[in-house]
Each structure stands twice: as structure tokens, then as C-alpha cells.
C-alpha positions as CSV (number, residue, x, y, z in Angstrom):
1,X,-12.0,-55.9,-29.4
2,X,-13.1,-52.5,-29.7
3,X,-15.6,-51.0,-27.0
4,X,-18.8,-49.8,-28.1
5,X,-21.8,-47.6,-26.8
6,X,-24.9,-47.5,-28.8
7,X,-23.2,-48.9,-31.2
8,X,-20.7,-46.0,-31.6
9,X,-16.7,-46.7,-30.6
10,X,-15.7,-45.8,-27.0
11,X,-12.5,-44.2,-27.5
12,X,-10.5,-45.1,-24.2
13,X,-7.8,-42.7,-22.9
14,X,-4.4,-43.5,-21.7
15,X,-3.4,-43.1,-18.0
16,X,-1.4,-40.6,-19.3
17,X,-4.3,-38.6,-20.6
18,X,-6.2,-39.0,-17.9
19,X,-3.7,-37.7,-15.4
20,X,-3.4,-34.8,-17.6
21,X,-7.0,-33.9,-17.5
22,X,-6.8,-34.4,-13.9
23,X,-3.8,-31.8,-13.5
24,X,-5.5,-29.5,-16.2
25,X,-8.8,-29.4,-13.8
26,X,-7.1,-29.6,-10.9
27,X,-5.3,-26.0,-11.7
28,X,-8.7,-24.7,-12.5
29,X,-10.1,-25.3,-9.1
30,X,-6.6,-24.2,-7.6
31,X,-7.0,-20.9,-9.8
32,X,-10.6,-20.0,-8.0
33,X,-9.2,-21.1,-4.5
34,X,-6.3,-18.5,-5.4
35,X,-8.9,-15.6,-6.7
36,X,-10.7,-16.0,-4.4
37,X,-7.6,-15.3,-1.4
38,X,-6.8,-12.4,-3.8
39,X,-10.3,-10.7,-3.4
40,X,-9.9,-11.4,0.1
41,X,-6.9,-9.8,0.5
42,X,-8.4,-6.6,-1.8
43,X,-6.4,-3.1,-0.9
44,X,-7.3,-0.1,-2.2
45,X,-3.4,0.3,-3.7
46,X,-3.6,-2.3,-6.1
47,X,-6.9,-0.9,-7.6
48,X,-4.8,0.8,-10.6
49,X,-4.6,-2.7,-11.8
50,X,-7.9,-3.4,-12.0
51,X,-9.8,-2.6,-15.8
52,X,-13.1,-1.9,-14.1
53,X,-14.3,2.1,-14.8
54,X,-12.9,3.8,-12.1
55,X,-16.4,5.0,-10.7
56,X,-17.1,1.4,-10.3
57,X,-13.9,-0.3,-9.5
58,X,-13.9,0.4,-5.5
59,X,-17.4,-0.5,-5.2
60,X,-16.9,-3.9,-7.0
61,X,-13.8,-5.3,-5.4
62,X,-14.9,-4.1,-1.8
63,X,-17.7,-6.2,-2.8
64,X,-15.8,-9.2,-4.1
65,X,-13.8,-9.1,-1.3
66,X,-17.0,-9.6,1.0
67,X,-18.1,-12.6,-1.1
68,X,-14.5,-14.2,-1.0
69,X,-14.3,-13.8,2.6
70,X,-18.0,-15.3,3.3
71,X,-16.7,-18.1,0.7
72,X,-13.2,-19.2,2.1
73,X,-15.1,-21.0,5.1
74,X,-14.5,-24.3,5.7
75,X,-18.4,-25.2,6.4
76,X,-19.1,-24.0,3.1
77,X,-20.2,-26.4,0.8
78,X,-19.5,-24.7,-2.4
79,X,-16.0,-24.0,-0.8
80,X,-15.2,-27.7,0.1
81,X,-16.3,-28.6,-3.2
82,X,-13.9,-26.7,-4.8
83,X,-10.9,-27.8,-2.6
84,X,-12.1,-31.2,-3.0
85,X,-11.7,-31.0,-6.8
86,X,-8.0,-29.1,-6.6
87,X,-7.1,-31.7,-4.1
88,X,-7.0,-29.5,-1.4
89,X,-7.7,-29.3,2.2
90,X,-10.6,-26.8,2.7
91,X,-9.2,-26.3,6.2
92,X,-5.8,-25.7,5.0
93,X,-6.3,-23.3,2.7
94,X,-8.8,-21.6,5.4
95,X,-5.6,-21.4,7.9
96,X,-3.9,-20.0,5.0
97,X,-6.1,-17.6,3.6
98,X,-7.1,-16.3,7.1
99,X,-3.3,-15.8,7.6
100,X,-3.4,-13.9,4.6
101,X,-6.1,-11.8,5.2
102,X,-4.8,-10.7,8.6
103,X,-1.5,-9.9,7.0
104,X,-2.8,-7.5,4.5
105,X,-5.0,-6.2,6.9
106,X,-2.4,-5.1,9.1
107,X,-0.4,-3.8,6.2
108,X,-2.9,-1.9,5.2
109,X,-3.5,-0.5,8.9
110,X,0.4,-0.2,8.9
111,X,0.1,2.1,5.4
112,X,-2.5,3.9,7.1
113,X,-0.1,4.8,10.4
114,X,2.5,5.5,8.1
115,X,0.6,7.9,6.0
116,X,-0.5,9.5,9.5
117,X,2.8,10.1,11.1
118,X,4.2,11.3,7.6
119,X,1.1,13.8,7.8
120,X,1.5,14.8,11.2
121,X,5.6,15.2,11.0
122,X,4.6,17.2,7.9
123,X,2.6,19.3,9.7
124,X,5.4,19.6,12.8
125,X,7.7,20.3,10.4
126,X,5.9,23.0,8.8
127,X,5.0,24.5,12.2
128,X,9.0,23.9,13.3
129,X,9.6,24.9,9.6
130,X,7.7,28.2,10.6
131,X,9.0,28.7,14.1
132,X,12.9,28.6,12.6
133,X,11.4,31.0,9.8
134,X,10.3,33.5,12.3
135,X,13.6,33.1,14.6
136,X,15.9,33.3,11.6
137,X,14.5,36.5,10.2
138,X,14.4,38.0,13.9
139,X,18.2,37.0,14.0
140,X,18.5,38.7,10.5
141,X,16.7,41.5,11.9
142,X,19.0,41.7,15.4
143,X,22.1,41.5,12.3
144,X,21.4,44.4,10.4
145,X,20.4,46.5,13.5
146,X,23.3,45.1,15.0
147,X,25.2,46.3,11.6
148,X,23.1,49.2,11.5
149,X,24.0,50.3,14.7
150,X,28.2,49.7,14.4
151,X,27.7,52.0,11.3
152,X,25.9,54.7,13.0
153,X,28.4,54.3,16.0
154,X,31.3,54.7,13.4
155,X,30.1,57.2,11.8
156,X,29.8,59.2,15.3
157,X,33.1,57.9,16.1
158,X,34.9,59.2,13.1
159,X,32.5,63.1,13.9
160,X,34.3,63.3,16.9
161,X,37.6,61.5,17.1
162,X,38.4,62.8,13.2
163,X,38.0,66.7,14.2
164,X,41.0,66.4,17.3
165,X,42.8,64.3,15.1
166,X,43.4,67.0,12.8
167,X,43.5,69.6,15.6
168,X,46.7,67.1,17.1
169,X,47.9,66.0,14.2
């Protein structure tokens, strides 16, 4: 007995097949959940990767990053929708991707105090940098007069002392 609609064939699908469309849509949805906690999650380091013009490409993913984090919101519709069809929990993946947002958040404030205290023991640095500079060539300075001052001392030494030498000797 073959199945028919309007008189044309209804092909019926295995269970196999239809599980396999099920995965196959099921990875989409899962895909846009994931994009989505990736726009969220947006640093400014990671633009390099992204094939946008580069006098656009901050604007845009600042922007999607706004729109992903309005989205991920588990009264959302649009958002629980979505979860529904990847078979996930919309509060779950809320927990999850505000976890993730915080933690990128905080490594980026963490990049930021690291490229501060680099800056700012740069710039100690250069000032101690500066300081030792200055004491070093004062040191130099103290060395040659030092030097300087042995050789003029010598020199008077060897006026006086050399004349009675040869007088004694």
C-alpha cells in the first residue's frame, strides 16, 4: 500500500532519517546559540580575525555584541525558541553565557591592568633608568677627576721627590 497525497506518492522516511534531520537542525540552532555567546563575549583582541574593513569592523561587532547580549535572555521569545529547537535549556545556556560574559569581561579588565602596570613600570623604569644614568656618569665623572687628580698629584710628586733624588743619589 503506497501512501498518497493528491494523488502523488508520500515518500515516508526511516527513523533513521528522521533522527538525522533532527541532529542536522538541531546543530543549526546550537550554532546560533554559540554565535551568539561569541558576539557576547566580543574583545577588541580578536578583531584581526574578523574580514569586515577595518574602518567598520569595531563599530560592527561592538554592535553585535549589544544585540547578542539583549538576545541571550531567558524571557526572550526569539531566544527560547531557538533553545527549544537545539534542545536546550534557555536558562541554562543564560547561566552559561552570563558566566562567559563576565569571564571575558574581567579578562579584558585584567589585559587592561596589565597593559597599565606594564606602562607605568615602563615609565618608572625609564625615570630609575634615568636616575642610574645620571648617578653613573657622576660616578664616571668623580673616576676621571679622581684619575685626573692621582696624575696631577704624581706628576708633582715625581717635580719634587725626582730633583733630591738625584741630588742624594
Amino acid at each position: 500500500m503506497v501512501l498518497t497525497y493528491d494523488d502523488k506518492p508520500i515518500e515516508l522516511l526511516s527513523l533513521h532519517d528522521i533522527e538525522e534531520e533532527r541532529e542536522r537542525i538541531q546543530g543549526l540552532y546550537r550554532a546560533v546559540v554559540l554565535q551568539a555567546i561569541i558576539d557576547a563575549t566580543y574583545r577588541r583582541a580578536l578583531e584581526k580575525h574578523c574580514p569586515l574593513p577595518k574602518k567598520r569592523r569595531h563599530q560592527e561587532l561592538k554592535e553585535a555584541k549589544i544585540e547578542a547580549i539583549h538576545w541571550l535572555n531567558p524571557h526572550n521569545e526569539d531566544f527560547q525558541a531557538v533553545c527549544h529547537m537545539a534542545d536546550l535549556s534557555p536558562k541554562h545556556v543564560y547561566f552559561f553565557a552570563t558566566q562567559m560574559i563576565r569571564e571575558a569581561n574581567s579578562r579584558k579588565k585584567l589585559e587592561k591592568e596589565q597593559k597599565l602596570t606594564k606602562w607605568l613600570l615602563d615609565r618608572t623604569l625609564d625615570h630609575v633608568d634615568r636616575k642610574l644614568f645620571q648617578e653613573v656618569e657622576k660616578q664616571h665623572e668623580l673616576v676621571s677627576i679622581v684619575r685626573e687628580n692621582r696624575r696631577k698629584s704624581k706628576d708633582v710628586r715625581e717635580a719634587t721627590i725626582l730633583p733630591f733624588k738625584r741630588k742624594i743619589g
